[in-house]
C-alpha positions in Angstrom: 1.2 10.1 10.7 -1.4 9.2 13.2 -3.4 11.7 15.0 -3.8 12.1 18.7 -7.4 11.4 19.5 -10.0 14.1 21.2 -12.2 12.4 23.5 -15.4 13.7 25.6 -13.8 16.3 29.0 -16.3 14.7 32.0 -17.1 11.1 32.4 -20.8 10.5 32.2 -21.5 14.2 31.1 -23.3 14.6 27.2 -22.0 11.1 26.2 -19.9 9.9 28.9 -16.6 8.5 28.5 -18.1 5.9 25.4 -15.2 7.1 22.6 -12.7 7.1 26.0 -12.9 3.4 26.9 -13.4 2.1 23.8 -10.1 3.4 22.6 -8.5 2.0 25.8 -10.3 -1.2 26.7 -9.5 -4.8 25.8 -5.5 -3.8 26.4 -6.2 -0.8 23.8 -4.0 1.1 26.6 -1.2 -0.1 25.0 -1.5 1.5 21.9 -1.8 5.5 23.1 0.5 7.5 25.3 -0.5 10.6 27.3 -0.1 14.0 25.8 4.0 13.8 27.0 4.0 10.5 25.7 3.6 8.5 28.7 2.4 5.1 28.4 -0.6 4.2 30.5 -0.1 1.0 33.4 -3.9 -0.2 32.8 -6.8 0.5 30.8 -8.4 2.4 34.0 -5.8 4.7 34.1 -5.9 5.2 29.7 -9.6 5.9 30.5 -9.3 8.6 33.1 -7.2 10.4 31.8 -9.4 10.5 28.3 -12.0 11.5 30.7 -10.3 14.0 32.4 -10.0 15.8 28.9 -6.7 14.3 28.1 -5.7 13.8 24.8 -5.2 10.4 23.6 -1.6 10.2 21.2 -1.1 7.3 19.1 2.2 5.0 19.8 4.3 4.8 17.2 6.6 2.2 16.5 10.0 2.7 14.4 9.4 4.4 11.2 5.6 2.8 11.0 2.6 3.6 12.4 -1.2 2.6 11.5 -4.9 4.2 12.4 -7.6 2.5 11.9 -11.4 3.3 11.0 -14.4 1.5 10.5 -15.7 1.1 6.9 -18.9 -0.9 8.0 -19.9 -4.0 10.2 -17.0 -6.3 10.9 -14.6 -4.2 8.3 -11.9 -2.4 9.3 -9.3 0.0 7.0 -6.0 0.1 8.4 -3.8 2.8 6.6 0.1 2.2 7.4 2.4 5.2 6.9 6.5 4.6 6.8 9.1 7.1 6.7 12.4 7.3 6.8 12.9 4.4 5.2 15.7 2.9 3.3 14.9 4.0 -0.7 14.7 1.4 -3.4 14.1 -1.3 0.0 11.5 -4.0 0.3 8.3 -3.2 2.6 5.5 -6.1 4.0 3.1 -6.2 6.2 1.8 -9.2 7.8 -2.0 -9.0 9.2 -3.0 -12.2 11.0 -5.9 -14.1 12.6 -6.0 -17.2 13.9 -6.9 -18.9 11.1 -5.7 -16.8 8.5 -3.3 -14.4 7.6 -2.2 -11.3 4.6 0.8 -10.0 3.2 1.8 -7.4 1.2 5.0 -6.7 0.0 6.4 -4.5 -2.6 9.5 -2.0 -3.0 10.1 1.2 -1.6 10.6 4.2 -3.9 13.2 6.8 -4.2 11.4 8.6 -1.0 11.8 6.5 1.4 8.2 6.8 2.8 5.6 4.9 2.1 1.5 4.9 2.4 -0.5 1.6 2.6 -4.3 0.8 3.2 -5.5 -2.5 3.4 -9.8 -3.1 3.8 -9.9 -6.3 6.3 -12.5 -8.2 8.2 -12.3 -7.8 11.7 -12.5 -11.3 12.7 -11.8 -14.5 11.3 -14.0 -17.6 9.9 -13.8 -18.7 13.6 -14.8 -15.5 14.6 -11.5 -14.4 16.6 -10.3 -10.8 16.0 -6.7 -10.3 14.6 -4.1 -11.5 16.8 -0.9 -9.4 15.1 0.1 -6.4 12.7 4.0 -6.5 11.6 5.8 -4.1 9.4 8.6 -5.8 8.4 11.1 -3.0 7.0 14.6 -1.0 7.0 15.1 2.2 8.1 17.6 4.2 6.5 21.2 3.0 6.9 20.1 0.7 9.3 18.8 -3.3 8.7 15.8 -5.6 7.8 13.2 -5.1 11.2 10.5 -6.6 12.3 8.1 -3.9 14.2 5.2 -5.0 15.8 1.9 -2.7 15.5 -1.3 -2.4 17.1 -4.4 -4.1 16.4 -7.6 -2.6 16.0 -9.5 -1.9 19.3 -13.0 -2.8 20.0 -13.9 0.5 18.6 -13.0 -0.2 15.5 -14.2 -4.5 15.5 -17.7 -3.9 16.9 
């Protein structure tokens, strides 16, 4: 499970706002709620209320959600968590650029949850960042689903 993200209490005060609008700029609003799981309108409003000393939550999407981290210039990890899923099911995930795209697909044990990470470069050949992220599985009792996830932010893809 993701982790709600801390971020600096004053904007411009020992570091600023920095970790705030990175997390919410380039439409990186979408992918956090506030701590009562509000989505945010706009990246202005995501970055207030970091700076205010809200707490950034993760979205979550069906039974998936992904963090990411960087693991070095250009390289992103992304680790995918599932739960609830259907045991014994199938499981991919579809990264894609541009110009370029990865899948990884394998079966779902007796658990029904599942734990993926996947070492990617941030950008393509062309140099344009991943467009999508899709989890592509079945939740228990229920049927085949696409879910869409979010990218990494500029953050992450410095």
């Amino acid at each position: 499970m993701l982790e709600a993200m801390n971020l600096p209490r004053r904007l411009g005060s020992g570091g600023g706002n920095s970790s705030a609008a990175a997390a919410c700029r380039n439409g990186g609003h979408r992918n956090w709620t506030d701590a009562d799981g509000n989505a945010f309108r706009n990246e202005g409003e995501c970055v207030s209320y970091a700076a205010r000393g809200g707490v950034l939550v993760p979205v979550a999407t069906g039974p998936f959600s992904v963090s990411y981290s960087s693991i070095g210039s250009g390289v992103f990890r992304a680790v995918i968590t599932g739960t609830g899923l259907e045991p014994s099911s199938m499981v991919r995930f579809s990264f894609v650029w541009p110009d370029r795209s990865v899948i990884a697909e394998f079966s779902i044990d007796a658990s029904g949850n599942v734990t993926f990470t996947q070492d990617e470069q941030c950008r393509d050949a062309n140099g344009d960042p991943m467009t999508s992220l899709t989890a592509t599985g079945m939740p228990a009792g229920g049927s085949q689903t696409d879910y869409p996830l979010p990218v990494p932010d500029a953050s992450i893809c410095w």
